[in-house]
Structures are given as C-alpha cells and as structure tokens.
C-alpha positions, 0 to 999 in steps of 0.5 A: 878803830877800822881794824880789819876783821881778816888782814892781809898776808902773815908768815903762818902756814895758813896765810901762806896758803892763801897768798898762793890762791890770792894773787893781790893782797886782800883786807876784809873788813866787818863793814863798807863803813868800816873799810871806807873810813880806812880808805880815806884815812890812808888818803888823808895821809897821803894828802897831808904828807905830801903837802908837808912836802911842798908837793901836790897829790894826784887822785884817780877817782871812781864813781858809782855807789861803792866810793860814795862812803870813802868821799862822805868821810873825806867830806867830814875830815876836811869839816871837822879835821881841816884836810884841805885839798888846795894842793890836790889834783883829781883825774876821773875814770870814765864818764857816758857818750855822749852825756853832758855834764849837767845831765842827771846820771854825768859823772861830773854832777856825781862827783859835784854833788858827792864831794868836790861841792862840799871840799876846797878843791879848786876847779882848775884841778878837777879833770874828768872825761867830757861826755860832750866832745865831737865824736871825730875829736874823741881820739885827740881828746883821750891822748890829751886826758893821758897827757894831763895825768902825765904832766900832773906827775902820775896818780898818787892813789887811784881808787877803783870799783868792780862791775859784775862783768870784772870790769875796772873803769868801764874797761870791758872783758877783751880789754887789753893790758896796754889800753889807754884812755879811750871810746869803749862800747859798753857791755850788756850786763854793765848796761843792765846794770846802769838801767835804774840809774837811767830809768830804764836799760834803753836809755843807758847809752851804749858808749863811755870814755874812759882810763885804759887798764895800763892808764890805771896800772901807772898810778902809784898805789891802786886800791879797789873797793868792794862791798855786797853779796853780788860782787864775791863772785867776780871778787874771786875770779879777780882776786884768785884766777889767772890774769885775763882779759875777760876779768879787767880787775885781774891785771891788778895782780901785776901791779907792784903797790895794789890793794883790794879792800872789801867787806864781808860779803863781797869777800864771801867767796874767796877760799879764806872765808868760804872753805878756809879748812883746805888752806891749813889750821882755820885758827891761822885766820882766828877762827875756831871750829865752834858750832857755826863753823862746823856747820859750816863745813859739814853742809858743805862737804855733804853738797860737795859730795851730795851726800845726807849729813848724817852719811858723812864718813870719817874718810870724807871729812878726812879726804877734804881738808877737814881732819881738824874738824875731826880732831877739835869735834870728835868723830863723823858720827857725833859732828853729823848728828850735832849738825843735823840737829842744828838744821832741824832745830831751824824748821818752825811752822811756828815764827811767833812762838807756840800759845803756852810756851815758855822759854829754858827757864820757864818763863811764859813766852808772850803769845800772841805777840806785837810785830813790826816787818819792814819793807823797803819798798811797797812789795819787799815784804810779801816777795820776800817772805809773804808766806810767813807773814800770812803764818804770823797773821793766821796765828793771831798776833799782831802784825804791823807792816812798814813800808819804808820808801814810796817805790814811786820810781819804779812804776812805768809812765803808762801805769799812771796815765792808765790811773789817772785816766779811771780817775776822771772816767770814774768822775764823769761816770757818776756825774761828779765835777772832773774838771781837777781830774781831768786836768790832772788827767792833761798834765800827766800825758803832756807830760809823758809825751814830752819826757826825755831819757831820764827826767825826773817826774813831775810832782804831780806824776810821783804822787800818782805813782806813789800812791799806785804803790801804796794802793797795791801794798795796801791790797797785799797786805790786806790780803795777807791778814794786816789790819788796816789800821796796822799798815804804814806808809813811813815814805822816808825823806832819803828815798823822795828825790824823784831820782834812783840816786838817793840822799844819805839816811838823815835823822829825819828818817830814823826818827820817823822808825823811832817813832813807830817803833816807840808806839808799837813796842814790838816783841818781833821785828822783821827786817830786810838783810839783802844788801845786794839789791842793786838801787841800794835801798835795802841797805839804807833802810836797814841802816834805818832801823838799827840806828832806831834800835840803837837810840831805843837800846836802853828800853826794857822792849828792845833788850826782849825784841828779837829781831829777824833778817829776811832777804828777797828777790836777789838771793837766799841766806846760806844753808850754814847761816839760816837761824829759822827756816819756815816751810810753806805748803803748797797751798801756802806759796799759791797765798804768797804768790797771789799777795805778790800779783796784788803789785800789779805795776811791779807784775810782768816786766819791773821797771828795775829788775835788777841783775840781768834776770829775766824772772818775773818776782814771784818767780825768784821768791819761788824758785829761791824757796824752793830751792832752799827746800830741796837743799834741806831735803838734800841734806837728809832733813824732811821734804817740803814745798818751799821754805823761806829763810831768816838770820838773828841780828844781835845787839852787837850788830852781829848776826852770825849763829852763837855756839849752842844758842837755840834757835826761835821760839816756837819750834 
C-alpha cells in the first residue's frame, strides 16, 4: 500500500503547529514511486467516477521528469486494469517557442512518447501549447488555448511540478496572480536547468508558452509533485512563506482544494522533517528521540549556536525547543557525550575493516575483501569518493570499478574531432593504412559542421565519445590502484539513446549488475545515493542495483554484504545521517584531485554541469570535503584536510542510522 510516511493535517498539538508554518496542506511520501502510484490512483478515481457520471474528465498535464512516474502507472492501469481515457480530455502547461512538435525536446514528443502513445486518448482531446504559431498570432492563439479549457468545462485535476526558481508552468518570479495563458521569457536558472535536455544552455530557447498562474488556480483540485534533494529549499519557501510573486508555487496556498505531494527529500527542509522539536511533542509526527533523532537535533542546535557538542548546556537545549529531548534522554551532559561518540565512532581511515579484526562476537571479519563500486557515469566514482577508493586499493583488497552508463552525451563535439583527428595522424605517422580513419576522421567533422541544436549524434560519433570516456575512466581508475582486468564498463541499455532523455530501467539493465555481482560475490559495495543530480542518472542506476540485490537477496554473500552510499559533485549527506566518514591528508585529496583531471573531456568546462555553479568538479568534490571537515572540527571533533561521507543501505531499503548500531568495520 502507498501509505504516506508523514500525513497531512490532525487535530493534535504538534500538527497544529505545522499547519500554521504550512500554508498548503503537505503528504510525504518514503518514495517518488510510492507518491506517483497514489497520485494516479486518486486520478484513475476520478476518471472512472465520473464516466459512471456519463461525464468527461479534464486533466492539466506537466512535464519534465517529475510526472513521468505518475504516467508510467496510469500506462500500467489501463493495461492491466482497463482505465480507458475515451472520455478524457488533456490540456498541457506549457510548450518552447519557438519548438516544433517534432523536435526532440517539444513537449508534445514528450507527452507521445510517455503516455498518450501507450492509452486510448483520442487525439482530438489532446491540447497542448503550439510552439509552432507566428509570433504576431501568439496573443490570439493563448486566448484561444483559455477558451478551449472554458469550453471543456474547467480542469478536473491539474498536476504540477516546481523549478528551483518557484516556478509553476513556466511561470517565472514576477508572474502575477491573475496571468493567463501567455509568451513568457524564460528565467536564466530555469534555462541552466533545461541546457542537458538541449545539449547545451545556447541552444535552450529563450522563450515558452504557457497557463498563467489564475489559469492554474481555476482547476478544481491542483496537486503538485515534488521529488529530490534539490527541491526542499524552494519546497519551504513554497509551502511555509508568504504568497509572493518571486515564488510561483506560493499562490497555491490561496487555492481551496490544493495538495502538495513529495518524497522525503524534497520535503527535507520543511520545519516538520528538519527541526520538528520547535513544533511540539516529535511523537505527534511518530517520531521517538532514539539515537538518530537526538543526533539530530544536538548537531543542529551546536551549528545553531556554534557551539562544540560536548559545550552544549541544559539551558541551550532548554531555550530552543528541545526540553523533551532533555527530558526522554537524560541531561545535557549524558546526550553530548552520546552524540559526540556517535560522531567519533564514524571517522575510519579504515573503509574495508582493519587485518585481524573481528566483529561484537568474535567472529574474524574478512580482510582483505572483494568490493564493487559503481559509478553512474565514467568520473562518479573518483569525483565522488576518489580518496577512499585510492585507501581501499592502498590497503590491498580487491576493488572492482563499474561503470554503469557510457556518459557518451557529455562530451563536447570538438573533443572527438580532436580524437579522431590523432587517430588518422597516428596512422599516417607510422605509415599504416588510414584510409578507415581518415574517412572516420571525414564523417565526424561533416557531421559537427552540419549538426542542429540539439540533434542526436550520429552512431559513429557516440562510439568515439564513448570510448573518450572509457579511455579516461580507465586512466582514473588505474590511477587509483584498480586493476585492469577489475574495470568494467557495464554501458547499461537505458542510458544508449544518444539523448539526455533516457528510457525506463528494463530487465536487461538489472540483469547485467546481477551478473556482475554474482561473479564478483562482493563483501562491500559502494554505490551513488545522490538523487539529485539533475539528468536523473544517479537515480536509475541506483534503482539498478537494489533491484540486482533484491533478485540476489537469498544468497548467503548478500545477507554478509554491507553496502555504502556515496554522493557527488551536487551535495553531501547531512552531519546527522553520516555512518562512515573517511578523513583524507592532504596529500590524499592532491591523489583524488589528480584521478579526477584524468577525465580530461569533463576538465574545464562539463558539457552539463548541472545547477547553475560555475565550479569546475574537482572543485565541488573539494570544497564539499572540506566542508564536511570543518563541520566536524566545529562540532569539537578532530581537525582534518577533507572527509568524504557515506550512508548504509539496509535490507528493507532504509538507510537511516539504527538506534545504537555500530558504525563500519574498521575503525
């Protein structure tokens, strides 16, 4: 069942509470999956209700990779479940202009090729903006698109996503209460946003059609989705500011039937999840001050008050909500040392256990041990935790690298013409026969010459970038102490479309982990748990290898396997939710910054960069592990260069911290 792990409004103390800083009623999720299956549930509802009716539904549609999940469920109920959408009509936010509805990155090829391909909607109710109208007809044509939803007898249910600017549609900051359907110039972050999808910020146009914010608010119930990291912040501002035009989303809260539905991470930063101890009793939200929680809240009142833990007094905790702490957990002095233990016990210089080790009963722990990391694309595992990597080589076990997607897309043109120029210099140079290369060499530039906007390469063209890629993964990795024959290169099908939009994880791509996993029999695997990357990679690769584990589960390895979640070039896990922390020397992150420069078509400037940051990788990963090294010496534990962060991930799919577990072996 979709039961929502934090529900929406109760009449106790603590909820009350919450309602007055949430001014949109809030369900959170323990998935996107788990949210999107309810979502369309509720829809399917509606639609059969009113067929029952002998009435049509009306639908507002959003795009992008939020509501993908909704529409791959609605896809499986009118497979498995009869849901016909014959008496379904569909009005679309927004669409680019100028964009034309065959173009790759339209929003008309989107909603094709994610849902009304695959349902019985019949064309003649499908309605989305046209990219293609001549720019003196766009005001007729917008009171026409405001008309149809009229006549159609309003929006029944209107779905919604948020961008990082607030935005609803493609309603930027300044948009006013009473905009309707219009021509809207696009806002530089939501353009940064767009640039993978276009293969490029320059190529994103500058422009979009879409639903104004009162063309929104008429729908007669709007539920907006929210899933990742990277959305809690305009999340909050959305749900527990004021309503302002700066924040689109924030109109939401003057509509009478509005839901905002997210998972966990986006819903990070609401007050509820982040500090719910200055909304009342935590146990209103089914939360108990066990070792996590007061973690928790003490590495947050010691940043509050920039304070070491073990300073904390009983009047701090006292003077900022916390005196149930006090009062479940003893006094300031037993929950410091508890907390600050818990911190210590993370630090290893260790990650694979100590030789001659055993574990609370005795019991020799393996060493050296067989470990598999797996990188999403061809530079994720030494961006992201290079140093303990080089640390796990150094100590001798045996460390297989795999890389899951070929990464092919994020290589600029000019890198493979430059490649493919060496190769048929190379062979003239040596007086071999050049005529394949040089005919390679032909294709390739009369290929870049004549490329549009966003055209997907050419066969020939991805292979040379893939293989750019793995040349360069292969030298980090190398770099590293990998052995040869342990880096793989898993190139998993989802990702080879020769487009930033990929395909759903398929059976194919788990059984290729499976199978390396099965030959392996690892007793550490590592894997990224950065759900907010902004091509959405990291999340299906991830998806990729618990599927594996869970096919695997009854294996005598996998029930011994623990199993590490890293994050990269986007953020850090929180200072509450680190389970092994490894400090690197100086020296040490100089060996990680020199594996990552080994990524020479990722160095200088990446095709996709992700949020609007102007850092180059090696400098996230640095600052992000210095940062978590001065947060641990701000917290009174010791000082050092740059630490690099993991979570445990547990057989029921949890990876929050257990009440008195131990940390990793090793330390």
């Amino acid at each position: 069942m979709n039961v929502p792990i934090i529900a929406g409004k109760t009449g106790s103390a603590a909820r009350s509470a919450a309602t007055a800083l949430e001014r949109v009623p809030v369900t959170v999720y323990a998935s996107s999956q788990a949210a999107s299956q309810a979502v369309a549930r509720e829809i399917a509802d509606l639609i059969r209700s009113r067929a029952k009716q002998g009435k049509h539904t009306v639908l507002g549609l959003a795009t992008g990779s939020t509501p993908t999940s909704v529409y791959d469920e609605l896809i499986r109920l009118h497979r498995e479940e009869g849901l016909s959408f014959k008496a379904v009509m569909t009005f679309n936010l927004d669409e680019y202009y100028p964009m034309g509805p065959e173009d790759l990155q339209s929003y008309s090829r989107f909603m094709r090729e994610h849902l009304f391909d695959h349902i019985d909607i019949e064309d003649k109710n499908v309605h989305i903006p046209d990219g293609t109208v001549a720019r003196e007809k766009v005001a007729e044509y917008c009171q026409q698109y405001e008309q149809w939803i009229k006549d159609a007898g309003r929006v029944d249910f209107q779905i919604l996503g948020i961008g990082r600017t607030g935005h609803i549609g493609f309603n930027e900051p300044g948009s006013p209460r009473d905009s309707r359907t219009r021509l809207i110039t696009l806002d530089v972050v939501t353009r940064m946003d767009a640039a993978s999808d276009f293969f490029g910020e320059w190529n994103v146009p500058k422009k979009a059609l879409t639903m104004g914010v009162e063309s929104i608010l008429s729908a007669k119930r709007v539920v907006l989705l929210a899933w990742g990291e990277h959305k809690s912040a305009v999340l909050r501002r959305a749900i527990e500011g004021d309503v302002s035009p700066s924040v689109a989303a924030s109109y939401l809260q003057q509509h009478p039937n509005a839901l905002i539905v997210t998972d966990q991470a986006a819903a990070a930063d609401l007050t509820r999840c982040k500090t719910p101890w200055l909304l009342g009793n935590i146990e209103e939200f089914g939360l108990t001050w066990d070792t996590r929680m007061t973690r928790k809240a003490s590495t947050w009142l010691a940043q509050s008050l920039k304070k070491p833990v073990l300073k904390l007094t009983e009047e701090d905790y006292n003077e900022h909500g916390l005196q149930d702490l006090l009062s479940a957990r003893g006094g300031a002095y037993d929950i410091n040392i508890e907390v600050f233990r818990s911190l210590q016990n993370t630090i290893t210089g260790w990650p694979g256990g100590k030789p001659g080790q055993t574990d609370e009963h005795g019991k020799p722990i393996v060493f050296p041990k067989k470990v598999v990391l797996f990188s999403p694309h061809p530079d994720d595992d030494v961006i992201s935790m290079g140093g303990t990597l080089i640390r796990l080589c150094e100590h001798g076990h045996d460390v297989h690298v795999a890389y899951q997607t070929s990464g092919n897309i994020a290589v600029w043109d000019a890198a493979a013409v430059r490649h493919t120029d060496f190769v048929a210099e190379f062979m003239r140079m040596f007086k071999m026969p050049a005529e394949m290369a040089e005919r390679l060499e032909q294709h390739v530039e009369n290929f870049v010459r004549a490329k549009r906007p966003g055209e997907v390469d050419s066969p020939e063209l991805q292979q040379i970038k893939s293989a750019i890629r793995r040349t360069e993964a292969r030298a980090a990795a190398r770099y590293s102490g990998v052995k040869e024959q342990n880096i793989h290169f898993l190139e998993m099908p989802f990702y080879e479309t020769g487009r930033v939009r990929k395909k759903p994880i398929g059976e194919q791509d788990i059984q290729i982990i499976v199978k390396l996993l099965e030959e392996v029999e690892p007793h550490q695997i590592y894997a990224a748990g950065d759900l907010s990357d902004p091509h959405g990679t990291h999340r299906v690769c991830l998806a990729g290898v618990f599927a594996a584990l869970d096919r695997l589960r009854d294996r005598e390895w996998v029930k011994q396997c623990d199993v590490w979640l890293y994050r990269g070039a986007w953020q850090e896990w929180g200072i509450d939710e680190i389970e092994m922390a490894v400090p690197l020397s100086p020296d040490e992150l100089s060996r990680k910054r020199m594996a990552i420069f080994k990524h020479e078509s990722q160095k200088d400037r990446a095709l996709f960069p992700g949020p609007n940051d102007p850092r180059e990788f090696w400098q996230r990963a640095e600052d992000r592990n210095r940062g978590t090294a001065v947060l641990y010496d701000k917290l009174g534990l010791a000082e050092y260069e740059a630490i690099e962060g993991f979570l445990r991930w547990r057989r029921d799919g949890k990876v929050r911290p257990a009440p008195g577990e131990r940390g990793p072996a090793g330390r």
